[in-house]
C-alpha positions, -999 to 999 in steps of 0.1 A, spaced: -74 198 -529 -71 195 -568 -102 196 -583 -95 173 -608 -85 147 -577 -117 152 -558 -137 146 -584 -120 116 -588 -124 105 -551 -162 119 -555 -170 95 -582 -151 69 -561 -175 72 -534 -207 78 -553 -201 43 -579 -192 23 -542 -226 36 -531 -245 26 -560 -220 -5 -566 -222 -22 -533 -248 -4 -507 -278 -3 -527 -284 29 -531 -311 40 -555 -296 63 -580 -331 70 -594 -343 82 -563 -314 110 -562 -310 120 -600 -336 140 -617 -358 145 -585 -367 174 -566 -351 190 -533 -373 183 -505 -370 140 -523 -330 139 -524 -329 151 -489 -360 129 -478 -340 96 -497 -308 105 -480 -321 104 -444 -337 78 -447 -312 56 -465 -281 61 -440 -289 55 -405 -291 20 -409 -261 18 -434 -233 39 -406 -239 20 -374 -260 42 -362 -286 19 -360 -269 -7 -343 -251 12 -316 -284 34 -306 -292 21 -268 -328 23 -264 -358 4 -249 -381 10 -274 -405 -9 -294 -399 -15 -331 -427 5 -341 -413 33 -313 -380 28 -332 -394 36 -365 -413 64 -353 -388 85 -336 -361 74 -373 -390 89 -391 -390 123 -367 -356 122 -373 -357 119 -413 -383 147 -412 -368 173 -394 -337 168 -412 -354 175 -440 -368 203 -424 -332 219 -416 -313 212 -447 -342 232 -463 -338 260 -441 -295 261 -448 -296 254 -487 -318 281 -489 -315 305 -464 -276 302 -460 -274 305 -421 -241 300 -411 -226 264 -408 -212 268 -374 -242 278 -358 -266 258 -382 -250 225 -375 -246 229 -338 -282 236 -334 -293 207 -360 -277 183 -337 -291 195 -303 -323 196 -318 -320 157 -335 -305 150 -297 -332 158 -282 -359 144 -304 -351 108 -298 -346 88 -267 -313 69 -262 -298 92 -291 -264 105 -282 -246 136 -299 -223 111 -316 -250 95 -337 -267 133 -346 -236 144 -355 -231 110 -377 -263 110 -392 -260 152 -400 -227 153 -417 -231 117 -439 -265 134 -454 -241 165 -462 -214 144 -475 -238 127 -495 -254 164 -511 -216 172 -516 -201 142 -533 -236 139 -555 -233 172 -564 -269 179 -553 -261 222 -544 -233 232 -567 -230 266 -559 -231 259 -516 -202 265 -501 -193 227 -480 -155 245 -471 -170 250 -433 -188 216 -431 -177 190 -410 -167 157 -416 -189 126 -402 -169 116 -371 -164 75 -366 -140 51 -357 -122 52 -393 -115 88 -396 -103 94 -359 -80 68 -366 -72 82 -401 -67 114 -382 -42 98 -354 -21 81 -384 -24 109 -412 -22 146 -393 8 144 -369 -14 153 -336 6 163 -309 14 135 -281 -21 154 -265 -40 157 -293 -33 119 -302 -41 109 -266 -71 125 -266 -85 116 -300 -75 74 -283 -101 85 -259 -129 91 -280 -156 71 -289 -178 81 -314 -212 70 -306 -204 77 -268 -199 121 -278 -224 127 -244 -225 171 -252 -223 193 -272 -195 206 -254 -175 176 -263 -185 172 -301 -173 213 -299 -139 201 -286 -132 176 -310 -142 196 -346 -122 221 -329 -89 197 -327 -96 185 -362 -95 220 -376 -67 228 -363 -50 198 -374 -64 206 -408 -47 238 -411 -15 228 -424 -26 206 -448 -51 228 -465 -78 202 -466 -114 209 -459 -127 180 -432 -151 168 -458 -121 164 -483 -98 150 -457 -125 126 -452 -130 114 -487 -86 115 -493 -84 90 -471 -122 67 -469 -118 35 -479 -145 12 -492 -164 -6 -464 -174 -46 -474 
């Protein structure tokens, strides 16, 4: 992508952030690490539906509990790739089995959601210039397997399968493999990482 364009469509994102989901630029600029990663966590679950389509019988204080496991192993695990560099494949995969795992009623859909939002959030805020967010995936919803279906020409079964998906439903790991895998290779032509095919074609959210 032109650099000049996804900075553009960086800045786009970051102001709607600020502008209209009340997030606290004062808690990401100026602050350390281990606090920019801690804000992040914390801030998107409730903002990405992952909230309200986690199935649970849990208590509010069990709810809150198991979020706050969440926020702090993530923590723990961006740590470890920032600064250790493992590689992203392998990283990510294991990231999600492990968030899977940690709470009840989580499926790999929300994991996946709630893993790649906090990295498009270090990458469109700039947070670790010199990382390398080519590999990364993109946070996979509703929105972008439709933006997928209407903007990568999917074969007839590529498209039926990606009609099948549900993105809160992804039971495996298997079947969150599978579908990064079809993106990728719809990517290929286009020349678009999946974290700037997400951002070409996001729209706001009211």
């Amino acid at each position: 992508m032109d650099p000049v364009l996804l900075a553009q469509l960086k800045a786009l994102f970051r102001n709607y952030l600020v502008t209209k989901r009340n997030l606290d630029l004062a808690r990401v600029e100026g602050n350390n690490l281990h606090d920019q990663l801690q804000y992040f966590a914390e801030y998107i679950p409730p903002r990405v539906a992952i909230l309200r389509t986690w199935q649970n019988h849990l208590t509010d204080i069990e709810r809150h509990n198991c979020i706050q496991n969440g926020v702090d192993l993530l923590v723990e695990r961006f740590t470890t790739l920032i600064n250790d560099r493992p590689p992203y494949h392998d990283w990510f995969y294991e990231t999600v089995n492990t968030l899977t795992n940690l709470i009840p009623g989580f499926t790999f859909g929300h994991s996946q959601k709630w893993v790649s939002m906090l990295t498009k959030y270090l990458y469109c805020f700039n947070i670790v210039p010199d990382f390398d967010y080519s590999n990364c995936f993109c946070p996979i919803d509703s929105i972008i397997i439709e933006q997928i279906i209407n903007h990568l020409e999917p074969t007839v079964a590529d498209r039926a399968y990606l009609k099948t998906v549900r993105w809160s439903r992804i039971a495996t790991l298997n079947d969150l493999t599978i579908f990064n895998n079809v993106l990728d290779g719809l990517l290929l032509p286009t020349e678009d990482t999946p974290l700037e095919f997400d951002l070409r074609y996001w729209q706001p959210q009211e």
